[in-house]
C-alpha positions in Angstrom: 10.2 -15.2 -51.5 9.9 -16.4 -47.7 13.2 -16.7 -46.0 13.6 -21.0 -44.8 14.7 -21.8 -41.4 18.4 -23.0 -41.2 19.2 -26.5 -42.4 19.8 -27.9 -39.2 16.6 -26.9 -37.5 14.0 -29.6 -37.5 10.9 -29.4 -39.4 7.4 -28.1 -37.0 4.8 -30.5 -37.6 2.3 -27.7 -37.4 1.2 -23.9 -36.4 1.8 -24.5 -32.8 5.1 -26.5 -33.0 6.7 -23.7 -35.6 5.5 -20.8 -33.5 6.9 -22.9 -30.0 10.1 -22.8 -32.0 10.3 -19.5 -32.7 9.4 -18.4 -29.0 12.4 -20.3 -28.0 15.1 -18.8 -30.3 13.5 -15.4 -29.2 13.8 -15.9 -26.0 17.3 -17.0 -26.2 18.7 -14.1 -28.1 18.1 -15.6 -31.5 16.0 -13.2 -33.0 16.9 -13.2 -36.7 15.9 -17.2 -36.8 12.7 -16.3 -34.3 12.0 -13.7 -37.2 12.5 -16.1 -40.2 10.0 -18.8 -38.5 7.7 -16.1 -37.4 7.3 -14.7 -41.6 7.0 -18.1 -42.5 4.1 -18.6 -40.0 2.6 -15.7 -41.2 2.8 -16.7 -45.0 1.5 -20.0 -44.3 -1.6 -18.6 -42.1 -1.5 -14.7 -42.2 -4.5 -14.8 -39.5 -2.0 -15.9 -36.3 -2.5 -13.1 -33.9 0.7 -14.8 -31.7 2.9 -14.7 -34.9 2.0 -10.7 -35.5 2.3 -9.7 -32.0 5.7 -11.5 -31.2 6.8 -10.1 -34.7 5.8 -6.9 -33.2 7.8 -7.2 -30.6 10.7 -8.8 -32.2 10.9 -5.4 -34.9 10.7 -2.9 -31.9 14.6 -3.3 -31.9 14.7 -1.9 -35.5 11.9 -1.3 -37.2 9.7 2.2 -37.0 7.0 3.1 -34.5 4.1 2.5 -36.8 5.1 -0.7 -38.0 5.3 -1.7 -34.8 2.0 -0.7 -34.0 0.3 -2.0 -36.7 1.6 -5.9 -36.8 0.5 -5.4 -33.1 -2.9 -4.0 -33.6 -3.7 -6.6 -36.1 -3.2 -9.0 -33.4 -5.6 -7.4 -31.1 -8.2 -7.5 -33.9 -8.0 -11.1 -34.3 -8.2 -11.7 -30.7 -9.1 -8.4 -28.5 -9.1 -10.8 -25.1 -5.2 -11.3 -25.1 -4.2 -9.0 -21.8 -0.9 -9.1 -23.0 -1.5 -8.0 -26.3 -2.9 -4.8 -25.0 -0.6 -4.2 -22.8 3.1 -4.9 -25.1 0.6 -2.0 -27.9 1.0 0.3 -24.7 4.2 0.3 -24.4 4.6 1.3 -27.8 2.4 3.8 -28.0 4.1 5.5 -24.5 7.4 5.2 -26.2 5.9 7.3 -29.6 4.5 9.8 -26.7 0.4 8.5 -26.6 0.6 8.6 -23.3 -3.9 8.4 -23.1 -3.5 5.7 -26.0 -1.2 4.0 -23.6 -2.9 4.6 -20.6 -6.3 3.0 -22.7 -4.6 0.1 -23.7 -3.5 -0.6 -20.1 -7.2 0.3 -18.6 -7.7 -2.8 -21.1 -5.2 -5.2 -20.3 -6.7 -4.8 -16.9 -10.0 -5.3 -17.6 -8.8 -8.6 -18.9 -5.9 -9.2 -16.2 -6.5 -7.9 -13.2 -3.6 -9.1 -11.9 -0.9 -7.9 -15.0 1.5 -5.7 -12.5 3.3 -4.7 -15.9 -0.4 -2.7 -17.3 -0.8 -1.4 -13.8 2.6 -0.1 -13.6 2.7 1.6 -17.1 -0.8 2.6 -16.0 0.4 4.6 -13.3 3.1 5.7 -15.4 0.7 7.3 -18.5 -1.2 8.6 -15.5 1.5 10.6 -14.3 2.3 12.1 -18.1 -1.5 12.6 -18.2 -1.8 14.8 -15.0 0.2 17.8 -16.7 -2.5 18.1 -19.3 -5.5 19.2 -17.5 -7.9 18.1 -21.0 -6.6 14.8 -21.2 -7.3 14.6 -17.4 -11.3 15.0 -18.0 -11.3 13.6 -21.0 -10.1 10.6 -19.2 -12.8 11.4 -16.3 -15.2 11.7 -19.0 -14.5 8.0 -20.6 -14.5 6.0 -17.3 -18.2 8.1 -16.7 -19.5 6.6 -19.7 -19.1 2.9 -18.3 -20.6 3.5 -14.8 -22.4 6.4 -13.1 -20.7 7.5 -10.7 -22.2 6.3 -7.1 -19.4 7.1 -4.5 -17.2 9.5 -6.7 -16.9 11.3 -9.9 -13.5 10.1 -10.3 -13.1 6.8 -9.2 -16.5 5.5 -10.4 -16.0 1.5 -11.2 -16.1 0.8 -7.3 -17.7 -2.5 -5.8 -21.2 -2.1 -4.7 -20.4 -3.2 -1.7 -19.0 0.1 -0.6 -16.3 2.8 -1.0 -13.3 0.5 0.0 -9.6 0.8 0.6 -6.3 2.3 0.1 -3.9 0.2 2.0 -0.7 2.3 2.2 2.7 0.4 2.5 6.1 1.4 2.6 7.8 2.5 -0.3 11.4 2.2 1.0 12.9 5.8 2.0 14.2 8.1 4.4 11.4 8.4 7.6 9.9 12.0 6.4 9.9 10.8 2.8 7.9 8.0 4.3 5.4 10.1 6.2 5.4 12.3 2.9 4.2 9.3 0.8 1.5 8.8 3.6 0.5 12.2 3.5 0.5 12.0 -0.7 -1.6 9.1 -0.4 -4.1 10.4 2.0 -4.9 12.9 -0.4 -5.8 10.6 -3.4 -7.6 8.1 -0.9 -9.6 11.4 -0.6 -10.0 11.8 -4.5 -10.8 8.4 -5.1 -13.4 8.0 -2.3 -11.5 5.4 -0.2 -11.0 4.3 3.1 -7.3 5.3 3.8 -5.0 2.9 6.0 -1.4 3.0 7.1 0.2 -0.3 7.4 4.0 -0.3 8.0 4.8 -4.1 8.3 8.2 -5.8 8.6 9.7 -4.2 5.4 10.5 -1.0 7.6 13.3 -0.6 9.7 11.0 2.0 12.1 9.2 -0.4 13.7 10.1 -1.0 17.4 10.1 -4.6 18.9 6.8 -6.2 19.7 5.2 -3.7 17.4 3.1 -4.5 14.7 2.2 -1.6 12.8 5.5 0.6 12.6 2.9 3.9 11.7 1.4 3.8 15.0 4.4 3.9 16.8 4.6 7.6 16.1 1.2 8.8 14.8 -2.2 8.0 15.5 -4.4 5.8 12.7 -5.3 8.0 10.1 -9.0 6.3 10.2 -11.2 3.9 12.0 -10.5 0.9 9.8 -8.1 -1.1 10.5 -5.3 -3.3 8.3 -5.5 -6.6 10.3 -9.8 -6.3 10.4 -9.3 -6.5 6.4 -10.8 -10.0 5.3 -9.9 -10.3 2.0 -9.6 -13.2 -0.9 -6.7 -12.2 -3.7 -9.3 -11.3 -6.4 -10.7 -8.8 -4.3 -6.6 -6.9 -3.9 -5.3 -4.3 -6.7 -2.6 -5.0 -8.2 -1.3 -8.6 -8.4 1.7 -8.4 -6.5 -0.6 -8.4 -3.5 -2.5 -11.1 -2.1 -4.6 -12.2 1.2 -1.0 -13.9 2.4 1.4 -11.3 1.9 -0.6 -8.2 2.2 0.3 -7.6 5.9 3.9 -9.5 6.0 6.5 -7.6 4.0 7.2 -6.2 0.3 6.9 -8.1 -2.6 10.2 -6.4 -3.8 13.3 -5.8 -1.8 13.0 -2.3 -0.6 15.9 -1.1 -2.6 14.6 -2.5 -5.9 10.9 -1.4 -5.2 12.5 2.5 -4.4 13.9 2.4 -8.2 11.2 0.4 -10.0 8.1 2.3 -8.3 9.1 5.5 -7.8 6.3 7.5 -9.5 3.8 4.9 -7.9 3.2 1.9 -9.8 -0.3 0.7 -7.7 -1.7 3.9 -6.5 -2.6 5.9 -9.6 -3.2 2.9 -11.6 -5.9 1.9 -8.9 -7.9 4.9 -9.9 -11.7 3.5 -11.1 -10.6 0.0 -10.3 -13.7 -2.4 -8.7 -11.3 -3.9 -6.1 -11.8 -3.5 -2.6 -8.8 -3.1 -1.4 -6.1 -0.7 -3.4 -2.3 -1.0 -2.3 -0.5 1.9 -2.8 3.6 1.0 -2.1 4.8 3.8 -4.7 5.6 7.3 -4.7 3.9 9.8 -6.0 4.2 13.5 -6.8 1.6 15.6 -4.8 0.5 17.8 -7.8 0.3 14.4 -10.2 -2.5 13.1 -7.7 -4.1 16.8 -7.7 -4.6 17.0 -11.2 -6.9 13.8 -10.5 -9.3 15.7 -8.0 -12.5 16.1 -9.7 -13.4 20.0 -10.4 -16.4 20.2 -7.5 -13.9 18.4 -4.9 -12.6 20.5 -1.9 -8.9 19.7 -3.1 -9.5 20.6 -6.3 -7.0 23.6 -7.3 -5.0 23.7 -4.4 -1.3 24.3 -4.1 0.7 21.3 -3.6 2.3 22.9 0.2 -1.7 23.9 1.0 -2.9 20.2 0.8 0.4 19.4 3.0 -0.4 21.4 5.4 -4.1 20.2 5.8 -3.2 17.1 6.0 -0.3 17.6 8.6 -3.0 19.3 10.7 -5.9 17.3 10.3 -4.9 13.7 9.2 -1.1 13.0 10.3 -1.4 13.3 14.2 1.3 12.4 16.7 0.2 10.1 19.0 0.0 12.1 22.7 3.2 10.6 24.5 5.0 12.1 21.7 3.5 15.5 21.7 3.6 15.7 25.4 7.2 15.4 25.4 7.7 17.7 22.1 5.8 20.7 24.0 8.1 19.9 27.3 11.1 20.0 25.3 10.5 23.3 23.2 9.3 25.0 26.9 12.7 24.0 28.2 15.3 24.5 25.6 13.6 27.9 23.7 13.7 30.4 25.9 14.8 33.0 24.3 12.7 34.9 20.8 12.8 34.9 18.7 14.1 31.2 17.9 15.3 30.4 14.5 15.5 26.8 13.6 18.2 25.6 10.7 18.1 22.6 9.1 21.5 21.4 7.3 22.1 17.9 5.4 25.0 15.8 4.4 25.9 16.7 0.6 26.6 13.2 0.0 27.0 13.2 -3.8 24.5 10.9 -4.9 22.3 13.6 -2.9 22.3 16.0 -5.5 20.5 14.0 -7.8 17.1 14.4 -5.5 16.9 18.5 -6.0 16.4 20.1 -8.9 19.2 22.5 -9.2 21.8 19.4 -9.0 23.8 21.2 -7.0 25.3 20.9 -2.8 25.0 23.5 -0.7 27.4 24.1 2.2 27.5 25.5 6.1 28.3 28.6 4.8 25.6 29.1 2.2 23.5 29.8 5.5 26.0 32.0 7.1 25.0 35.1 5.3 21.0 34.7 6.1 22.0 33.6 9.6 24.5 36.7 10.0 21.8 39.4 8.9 18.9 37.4 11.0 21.3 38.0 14.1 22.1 41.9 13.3 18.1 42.0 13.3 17.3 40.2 16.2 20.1 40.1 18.6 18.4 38.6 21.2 17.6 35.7 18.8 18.9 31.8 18.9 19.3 28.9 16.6 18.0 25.4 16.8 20.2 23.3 14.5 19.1 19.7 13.3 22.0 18.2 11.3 22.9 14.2 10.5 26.7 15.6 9.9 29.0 16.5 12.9 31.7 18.7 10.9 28.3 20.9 10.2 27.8 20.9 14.1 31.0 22.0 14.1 31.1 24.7 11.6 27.9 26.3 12.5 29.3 26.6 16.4 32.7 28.0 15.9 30.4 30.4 14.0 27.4 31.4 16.8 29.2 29.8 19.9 26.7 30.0 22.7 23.9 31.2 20.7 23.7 27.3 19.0 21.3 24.8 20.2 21.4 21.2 19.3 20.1 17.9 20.6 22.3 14.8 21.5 22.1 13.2 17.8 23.5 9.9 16.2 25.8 11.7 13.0 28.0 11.2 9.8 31.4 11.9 10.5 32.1 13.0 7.0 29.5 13.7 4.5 30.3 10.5 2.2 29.2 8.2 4.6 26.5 5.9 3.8 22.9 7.8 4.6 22.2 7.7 8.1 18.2 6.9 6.9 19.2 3.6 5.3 22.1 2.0 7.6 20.9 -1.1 9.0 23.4 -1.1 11.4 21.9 1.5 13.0 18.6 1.5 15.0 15.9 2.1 13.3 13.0 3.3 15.8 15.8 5.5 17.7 16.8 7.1 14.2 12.7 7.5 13.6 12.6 9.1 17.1 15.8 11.9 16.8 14.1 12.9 13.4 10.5 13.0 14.2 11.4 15.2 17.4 13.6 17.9 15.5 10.9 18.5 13.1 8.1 19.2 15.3 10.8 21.3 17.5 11.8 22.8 14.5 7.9 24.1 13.1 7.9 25.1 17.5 10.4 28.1 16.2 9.4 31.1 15.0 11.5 31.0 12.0 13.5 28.2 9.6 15.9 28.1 7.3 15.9 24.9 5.4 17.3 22.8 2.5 14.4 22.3 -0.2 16.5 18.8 -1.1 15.7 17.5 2.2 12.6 16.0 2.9 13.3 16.8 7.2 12.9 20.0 5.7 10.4 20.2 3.2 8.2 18.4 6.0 9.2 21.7 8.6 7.8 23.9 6.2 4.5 21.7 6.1 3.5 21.1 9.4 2.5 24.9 10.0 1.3 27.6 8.4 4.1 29.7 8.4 4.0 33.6 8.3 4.6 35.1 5.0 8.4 35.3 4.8 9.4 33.1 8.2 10.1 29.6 6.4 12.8 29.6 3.5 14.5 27.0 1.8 17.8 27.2 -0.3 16.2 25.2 -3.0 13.5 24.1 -4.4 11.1 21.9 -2.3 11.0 18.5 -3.6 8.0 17.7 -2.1 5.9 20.5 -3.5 7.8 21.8 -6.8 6.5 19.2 -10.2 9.1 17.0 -11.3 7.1 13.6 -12.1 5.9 14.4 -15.6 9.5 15.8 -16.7 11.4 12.8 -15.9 9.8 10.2 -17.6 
């Protein structure tokens, strides 16, 4: 027997009017009334694909998996063009662990909606599980083949036939090196995918000098011929909906601090795999080795070590523009004169820093002290470059090696619970940029390093050279190299 609404609701006069009823208690909390109205729907007309799917929905709370699932997939059969439909069975199936189920349900959705950021970022999401399953990865390949030869890529096939397009790469909202490590990320999936790569750091960046448009060439030089402002684009033809012709070159969608936590694994970039837009924005993170695993077996990045395709990239795509090298090769023929020169990197142990390495664990000055000590003994005519953002460090490290210490004039935390030198406001942004963007390329000028793996300064060291076996160590695990995206979702 079918459960009646309470007394003192009114009476629908119809389909529509019970089932606008019943979206209004469920979206105000009142979900056993939206749940009475929706059975009673269904008992009058079982063929209302709205009345499954929000029923669906409504029993995700208590109800198994494959219930669920099924109320949900009846809806799709009685109408497969509902984008949302698609997208609310992909979240199911990621939550049972489908991750390719998912990840087809979203390449649905967004066949349907081009524009539904939630498919796109659950997309990117199932795409990241997918990448540590090599057979899912082809089979994958394999399905989007099957709609379109490939005619610019074997990968990312569905392309406009107007040409290869673009990735637009935006700021993600970090530290500067994890910046230029997103950059570096996303130059090498512009690669797989067959697009045009282009760096645009608008107004959302705190880098970007005054009377400066582009914060990215500030520092480095483009990283290809085309150009962000030359872009003439309508919003249909920009991936994924966030984006549009009027807000593509002005700021984030998202406050920076919000699009950090919500897009961390890169809600556009890997979603914009195969996708016929021209222009792709990618404003996420990603893992190196997640975008890897996309490269398609005959492509030259296919196989390669995360810290390989770094380094390639550092050498051949991320170039310093030639005021800033100049100096850099001035400044390491003055202040290194003695070998062999040991740089050592050391970072403020905030706590909320120990969540970003993968030992969850600080490190301190003297951690260093018993690799530095045994470095000396070897080479006593040796010296070390320090880069540090906290001044008790300075300290500690030059009551230690007096004399035989070398550090630049540097803006620094006074104690190690101060708020992150990368994300004060009150401090200037393009001078900050500067100080760190000279100590790293000062730093790979030594002929050895010693480095935290927490810290993308640096992880970012260790990648812009090819180090000698044995000359570049870290005290944990590179977070720019070592696969964590997969495990943490």
């Amino acid at each position: 027997m079918t459960e009646a609404p309470d007394a003192n609701t009114a009476e629908p006069n119809s389909i529509e009017d019970a089932l606008r009823t019943a979206l209004a208690d469920h979206r105000a909390g009142r979900h056993a009334e939206a749940g009475r109205w929706y059975r009673r729907i269904l008992s009058i007309e079982p063929c209302v694909p709205d009345a499954l799917h929000l029923l669906g929905l409504l029993a995700r709370e208590g109800s198994t998996r494959g219930q669920v699932e099924a109320l949900i997939r009846r809806a799709i059969h009685l109408d497969a063009r509902a984008a949302l439909y698609w997208f609310n069975l992909s979240t199911v199936l990621s939550d049972i662990g489908d991750a390719d189920g998912a990840a087809i349900c979203c390449e649905r959705a967004l066949e349907l909606d081009p524009r539904h950021l939630g498919a796109a970022r659950n997309l990117a999401r199932m795409r990241i599980r997918l990448a540590a399953t090599p057979d899912l990865v082809e089979k994958t390949r394999r399905r989007w083949g099957t709609r379109d030869t490939a005619r610019h890529h074997p990968v990312d096939s569905h392309r406009l036939a107007t040409g290869p397009g673009t990735l637009l790469i935006r700021g993600w909202g970090c530290g500067f090196w994890g910046e230029v490590s997103h950059v570096a990320v996303q130059l090498a999936l512009a690669d797989i995918m067959g697009r045009e790569p282009v760096v645009y750091w608008g107004s959302e960046l705190r880098y970007r000098p005054p009377g400066v448009e582009n914060a990215w060439e500030a520092y480095f030089e483009p990283v290809s011929a085309v150009s962000a402002t030359s872009l003439n684009l309508s919003d249909e033809s920009i991936f994924p909906g966030q984006w549009t012709a009027a807000n593509l070159l002005t700021s984030q969608v998202r406050a920076l601090e919000a699009s950090a936590q919500i897009n961390i694994h890169g809600v556009t970039a890997l979603a914009g795999l195969n996708r016929p837009e021209l222009v792709v924005i990618a404003d996420g993170y990603n893992e190196m080795s997640d975008v890897l695993a996309w490269a398609a077996p005959r492509h030259p990045l296919a196989g390669l070590a995360s810290g390989e395709v770094y380094r390639q990239i550092y050498a051949s795509k991320i170039r310093l523009r030639s005021d800033l090298r100049t100096k850099i090769d001035e400044l390491s023929r003055s202040i290194f004169l003695y070998k062999p020169m040991i740089s050592v990197h050391f970072r403020a142990q905030h706590h909320d820093k120990q969540g970003e390495s993968f030992e969850r664990i600080s490190i301190k000055p003297e951690d260093y002290f018993f690799i530095l000590d045994k470095f000396i003994q070897d080479h006593p005519s040796s010296r070390i470059f320090l880069l540090t953002d906290l001044a008790p460090a300075m300290d500690a490290f030059r009551a230690r090696y007096g004399d035989r210490l070398i550090g630049r004039p540097r803006q620094r935390l006074s104690h190690a619970d101060q708020f992150d030198l990368g994300l004060d406001h009150s401090r200037d942004g393009h001078q900050l940029a500067l100080e760190v963007l000279e100590d790293a390329y000062l730093a790979a000028a030594c002929d050895h390093f010693l480095g935290d793996g927490a810290s993308g300064v640096s992880c970012t060291v260790v990648a812009l050279k090819d180090w000698p076996a044995g000359h570049a160590r870290l005290l944990r695990r590179n977070v720019f190299t070592d696969r964590r995206g997969a495990t943490t979702l």
